[in-house]
Backbone as CSV, one residue per row, in Angstrom:
resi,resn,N_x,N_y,N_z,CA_x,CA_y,CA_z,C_x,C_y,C_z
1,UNK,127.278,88.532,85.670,126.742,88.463,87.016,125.756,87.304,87.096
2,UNK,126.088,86.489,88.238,125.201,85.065,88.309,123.977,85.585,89.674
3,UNK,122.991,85.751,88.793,121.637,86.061,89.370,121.174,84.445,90.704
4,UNK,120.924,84.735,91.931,120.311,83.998,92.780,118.814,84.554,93.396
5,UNK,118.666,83.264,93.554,116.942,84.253,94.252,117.019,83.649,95.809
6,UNK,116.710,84.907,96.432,116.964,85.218,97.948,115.742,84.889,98.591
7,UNK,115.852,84.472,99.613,114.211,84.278,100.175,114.478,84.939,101.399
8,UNK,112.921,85.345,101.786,112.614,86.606,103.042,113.432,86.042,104.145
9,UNK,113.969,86.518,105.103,114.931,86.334,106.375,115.665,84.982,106.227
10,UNK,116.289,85.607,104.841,117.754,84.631,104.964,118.851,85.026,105.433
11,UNK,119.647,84.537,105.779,120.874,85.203,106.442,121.992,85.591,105.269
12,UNK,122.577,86.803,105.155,123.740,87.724,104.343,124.685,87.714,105.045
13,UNK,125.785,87.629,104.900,127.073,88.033,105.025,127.651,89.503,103.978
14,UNK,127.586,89.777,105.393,128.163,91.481,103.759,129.710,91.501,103.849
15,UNK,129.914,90.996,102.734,131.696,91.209,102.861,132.494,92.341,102.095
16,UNK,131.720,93.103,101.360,132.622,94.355,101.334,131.168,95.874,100.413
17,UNK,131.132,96.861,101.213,129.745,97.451,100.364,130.980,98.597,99.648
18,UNK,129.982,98.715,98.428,130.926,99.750,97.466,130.666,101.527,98.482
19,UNK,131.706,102.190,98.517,131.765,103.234,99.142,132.071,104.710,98.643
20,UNK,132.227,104.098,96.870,132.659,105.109,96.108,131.823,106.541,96.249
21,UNK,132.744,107.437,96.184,132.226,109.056,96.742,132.600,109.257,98.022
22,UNK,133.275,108.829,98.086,133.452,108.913,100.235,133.576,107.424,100.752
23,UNK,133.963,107.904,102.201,134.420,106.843,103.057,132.578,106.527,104.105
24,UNK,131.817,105.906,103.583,130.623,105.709,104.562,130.906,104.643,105.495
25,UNK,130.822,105.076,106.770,131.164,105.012,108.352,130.320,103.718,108.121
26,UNK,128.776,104.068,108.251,127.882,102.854,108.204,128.284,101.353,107.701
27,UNK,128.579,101.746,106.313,128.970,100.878,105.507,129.936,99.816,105.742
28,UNK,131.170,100.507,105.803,132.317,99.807,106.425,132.158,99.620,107.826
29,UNK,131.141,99.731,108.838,130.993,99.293,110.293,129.845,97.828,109.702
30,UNK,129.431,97.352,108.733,128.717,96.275,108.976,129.536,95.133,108.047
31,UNK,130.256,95.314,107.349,131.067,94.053,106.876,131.570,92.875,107.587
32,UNK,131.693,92.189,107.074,131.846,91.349,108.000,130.738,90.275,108.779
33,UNK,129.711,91.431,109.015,128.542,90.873,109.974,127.481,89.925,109.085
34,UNK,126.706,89.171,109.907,125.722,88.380,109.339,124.092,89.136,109.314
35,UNK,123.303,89.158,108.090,122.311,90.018,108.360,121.093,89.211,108.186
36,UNK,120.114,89.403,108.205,118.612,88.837,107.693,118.017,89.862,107.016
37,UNK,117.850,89.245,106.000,116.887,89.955,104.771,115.684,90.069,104.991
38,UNK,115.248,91.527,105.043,114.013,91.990,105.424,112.883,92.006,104.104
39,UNK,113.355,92.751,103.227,112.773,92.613,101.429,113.824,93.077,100.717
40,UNK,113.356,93.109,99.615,113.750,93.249,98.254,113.037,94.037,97.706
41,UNK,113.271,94.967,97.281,112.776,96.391,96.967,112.602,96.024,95.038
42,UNK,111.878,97.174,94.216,111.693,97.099,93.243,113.014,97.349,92.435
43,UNK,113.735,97.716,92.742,115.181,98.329,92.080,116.292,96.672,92.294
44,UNK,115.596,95.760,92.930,116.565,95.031,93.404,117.315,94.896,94.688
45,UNK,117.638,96.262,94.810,118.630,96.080,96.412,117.832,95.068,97.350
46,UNK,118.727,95.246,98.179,118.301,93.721,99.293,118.166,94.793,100.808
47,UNK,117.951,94.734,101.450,117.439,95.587,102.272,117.202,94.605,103.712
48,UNK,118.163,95.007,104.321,118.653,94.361,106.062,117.735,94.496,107.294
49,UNK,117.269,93.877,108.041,116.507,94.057,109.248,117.364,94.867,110.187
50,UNK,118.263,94.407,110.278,119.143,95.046,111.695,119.980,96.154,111.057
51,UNK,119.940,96.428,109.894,120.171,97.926,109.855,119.632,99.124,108.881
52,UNK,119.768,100.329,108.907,118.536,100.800,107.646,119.575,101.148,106.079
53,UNK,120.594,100.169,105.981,121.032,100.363,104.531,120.625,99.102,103.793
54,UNK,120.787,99.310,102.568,120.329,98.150,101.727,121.632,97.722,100.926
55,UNK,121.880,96.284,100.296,122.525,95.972,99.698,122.270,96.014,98.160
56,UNK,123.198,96.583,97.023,123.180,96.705,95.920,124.026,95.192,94.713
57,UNK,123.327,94.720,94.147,123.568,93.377,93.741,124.184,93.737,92.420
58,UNK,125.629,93.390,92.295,126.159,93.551,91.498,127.302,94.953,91.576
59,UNK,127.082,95.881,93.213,127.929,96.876,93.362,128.459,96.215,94.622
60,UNK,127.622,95.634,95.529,128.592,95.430,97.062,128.547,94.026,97.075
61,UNK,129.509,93.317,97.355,129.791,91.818,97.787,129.156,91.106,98.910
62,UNK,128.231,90.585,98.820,127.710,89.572,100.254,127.561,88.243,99.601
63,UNK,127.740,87.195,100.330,127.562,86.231,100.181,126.090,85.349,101.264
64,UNK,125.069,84.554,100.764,123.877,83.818,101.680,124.910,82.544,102.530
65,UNK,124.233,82.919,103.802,125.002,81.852,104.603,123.970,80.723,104.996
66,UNK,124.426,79.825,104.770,123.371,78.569,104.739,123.159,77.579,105.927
């Protein structure tokens, strides 16, 4: 896994969040979309302004849009 460092309200692209255990509605309703990074929590996850899930680095796919 190739580690990047994210800076506060950058823009994400979430292109696919892991959903294992179930089908989460949330989850699969924001793919696709462009987000701004609110923080970065101690665990790592990345954590979205415009919605209240967080991204897991190294389980769900987003790419920084520049």
């Amino acid at each position: 896994m190739r580690l990047v460092k994210i800076k506060l309200v950058a823009k994400i692209k979430v292109l696919k969040m892991d959903t294992t255990g179930g089908m989460d509605w949330q989850a699969k309703r924001i793919e696709g979309k462009i987000f701004t990074v609110r923080y970065i929590d101690s665990a790592g996850q990345i954590h979205l302004v415009e919605t209240g899930l967080a991204l897991i680095p190294g389980v769900d796919e987003y790419e920084i849009v520049k």
